[in-house]
MDTraj code that builds the backbone (N, CA, C; nanometers):
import mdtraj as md
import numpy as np

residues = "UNK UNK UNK UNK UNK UNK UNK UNK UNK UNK UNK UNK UNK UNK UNK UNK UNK UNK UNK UNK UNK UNK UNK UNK UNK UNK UNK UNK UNK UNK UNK UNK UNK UNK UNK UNK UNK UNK UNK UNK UNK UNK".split()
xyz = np.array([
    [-6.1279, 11.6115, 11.1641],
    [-6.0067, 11.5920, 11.2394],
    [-5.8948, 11.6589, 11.1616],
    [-5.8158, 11.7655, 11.2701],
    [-5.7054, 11.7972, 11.1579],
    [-5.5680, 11.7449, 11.2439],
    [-5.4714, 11.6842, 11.0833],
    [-5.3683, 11.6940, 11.1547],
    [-5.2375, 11.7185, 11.1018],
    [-5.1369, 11.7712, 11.2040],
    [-5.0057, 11.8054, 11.1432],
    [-4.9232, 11.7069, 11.0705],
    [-4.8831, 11.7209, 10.9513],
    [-4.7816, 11.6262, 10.9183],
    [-4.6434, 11.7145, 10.8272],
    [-4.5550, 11.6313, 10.8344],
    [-4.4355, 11.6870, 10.7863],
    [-4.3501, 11.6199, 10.6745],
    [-4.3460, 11.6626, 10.5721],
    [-4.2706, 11.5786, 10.4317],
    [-4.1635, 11.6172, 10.4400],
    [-4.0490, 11.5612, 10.3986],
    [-3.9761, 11.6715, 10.3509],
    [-3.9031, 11.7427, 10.3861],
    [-3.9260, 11.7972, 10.5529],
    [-3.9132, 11.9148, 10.6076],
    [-4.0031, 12.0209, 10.5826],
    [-4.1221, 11.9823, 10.5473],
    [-4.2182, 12.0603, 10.5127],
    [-4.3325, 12.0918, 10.5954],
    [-4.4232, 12.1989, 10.6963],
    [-4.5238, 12.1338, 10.7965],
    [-4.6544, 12.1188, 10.6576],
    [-4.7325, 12.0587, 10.6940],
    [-4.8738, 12.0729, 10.6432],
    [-5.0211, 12.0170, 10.7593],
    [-5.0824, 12.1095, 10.7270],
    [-5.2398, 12.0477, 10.8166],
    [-5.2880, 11.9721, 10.7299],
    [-5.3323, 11.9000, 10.7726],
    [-5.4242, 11.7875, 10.6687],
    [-5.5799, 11.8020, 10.7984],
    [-5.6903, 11.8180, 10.6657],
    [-5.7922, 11.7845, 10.7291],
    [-5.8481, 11.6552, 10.6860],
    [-5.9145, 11.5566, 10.7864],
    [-5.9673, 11.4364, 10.7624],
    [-6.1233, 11.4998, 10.7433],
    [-6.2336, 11.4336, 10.6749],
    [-6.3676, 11.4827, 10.7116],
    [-6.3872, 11.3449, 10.7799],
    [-6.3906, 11.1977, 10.7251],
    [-6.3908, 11.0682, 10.8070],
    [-6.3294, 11.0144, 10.7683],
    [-6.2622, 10.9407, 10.9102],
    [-6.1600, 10.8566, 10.8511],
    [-6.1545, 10.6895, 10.8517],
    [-6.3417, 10.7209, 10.8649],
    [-6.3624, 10.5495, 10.8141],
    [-6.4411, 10.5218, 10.6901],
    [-6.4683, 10.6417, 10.6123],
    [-6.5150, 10.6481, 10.5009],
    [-6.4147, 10.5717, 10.4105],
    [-6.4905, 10.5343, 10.2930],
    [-6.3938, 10.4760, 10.1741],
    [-6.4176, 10.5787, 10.0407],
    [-6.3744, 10.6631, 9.9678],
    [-6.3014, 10.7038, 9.9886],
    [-6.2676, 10.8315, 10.1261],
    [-6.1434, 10.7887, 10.1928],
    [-6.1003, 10.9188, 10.3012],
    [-6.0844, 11.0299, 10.1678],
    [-6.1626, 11.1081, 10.2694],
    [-6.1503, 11.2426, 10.1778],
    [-6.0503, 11.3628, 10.2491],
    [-5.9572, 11.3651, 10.2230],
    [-5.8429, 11.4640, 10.3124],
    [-5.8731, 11.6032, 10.2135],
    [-5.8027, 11.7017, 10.3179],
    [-5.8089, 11.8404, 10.2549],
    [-5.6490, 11.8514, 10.2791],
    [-5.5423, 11.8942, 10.2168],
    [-5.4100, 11.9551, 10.2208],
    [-5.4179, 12.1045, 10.1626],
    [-5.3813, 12.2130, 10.2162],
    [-5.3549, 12.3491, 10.1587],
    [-5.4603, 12.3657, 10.0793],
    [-5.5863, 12.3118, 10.1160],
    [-5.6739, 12.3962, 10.0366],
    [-5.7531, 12.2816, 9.9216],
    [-5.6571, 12.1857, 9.9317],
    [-5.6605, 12.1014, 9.8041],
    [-5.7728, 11.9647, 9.8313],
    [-5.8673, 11.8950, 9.7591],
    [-5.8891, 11.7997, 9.8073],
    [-5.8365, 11.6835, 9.7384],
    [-5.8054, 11.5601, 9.8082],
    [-5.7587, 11.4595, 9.8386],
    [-5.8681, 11.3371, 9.8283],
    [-5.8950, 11.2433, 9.7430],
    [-5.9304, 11.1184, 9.7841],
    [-5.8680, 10.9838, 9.8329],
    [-5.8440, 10.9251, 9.9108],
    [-5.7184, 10.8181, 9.9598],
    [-5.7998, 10.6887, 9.9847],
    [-5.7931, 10.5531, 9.8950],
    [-5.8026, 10.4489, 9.9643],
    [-5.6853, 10.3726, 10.0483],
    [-5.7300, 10.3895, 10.1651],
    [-5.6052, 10.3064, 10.2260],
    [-5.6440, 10.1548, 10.1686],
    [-5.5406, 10.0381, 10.1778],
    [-5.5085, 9.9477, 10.1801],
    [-5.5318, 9.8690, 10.3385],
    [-5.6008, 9.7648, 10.2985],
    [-5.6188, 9.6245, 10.3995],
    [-5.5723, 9.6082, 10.4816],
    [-5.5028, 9.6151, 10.5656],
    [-5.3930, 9.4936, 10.6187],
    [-5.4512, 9.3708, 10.6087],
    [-5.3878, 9.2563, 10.5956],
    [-5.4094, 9.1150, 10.5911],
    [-5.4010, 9.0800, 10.7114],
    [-5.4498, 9.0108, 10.8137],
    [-5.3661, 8.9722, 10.9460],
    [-5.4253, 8.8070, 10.9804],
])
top = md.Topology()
chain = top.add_chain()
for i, resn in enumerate(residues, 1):
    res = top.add_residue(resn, chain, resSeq=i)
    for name in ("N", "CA", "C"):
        top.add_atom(name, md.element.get_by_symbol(name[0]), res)
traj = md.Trajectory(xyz[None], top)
């Protein structure tokens, strides 16, 4: 999954490979990314 996001005023693609994996593994500019999101409590 790719998607646009913007920092800053900055664009960037971000690629997801899954985004129910633990760690999400994102790609930015080439770069890779490991991200644990956080829980929500509800």
């Amino acid at each position: 999954m790719k998607i646009n996001v913007k920092v800053q005023g900055k664009n960037f693609v971000v690629e997801i490979i899954d985004p129910l994996a633990r760690p999400v593994v994102a790609y930015v500019e080439g770069e890779r990314f490991e991200i644990w999101p956080e829980e929500e409590n509800g």
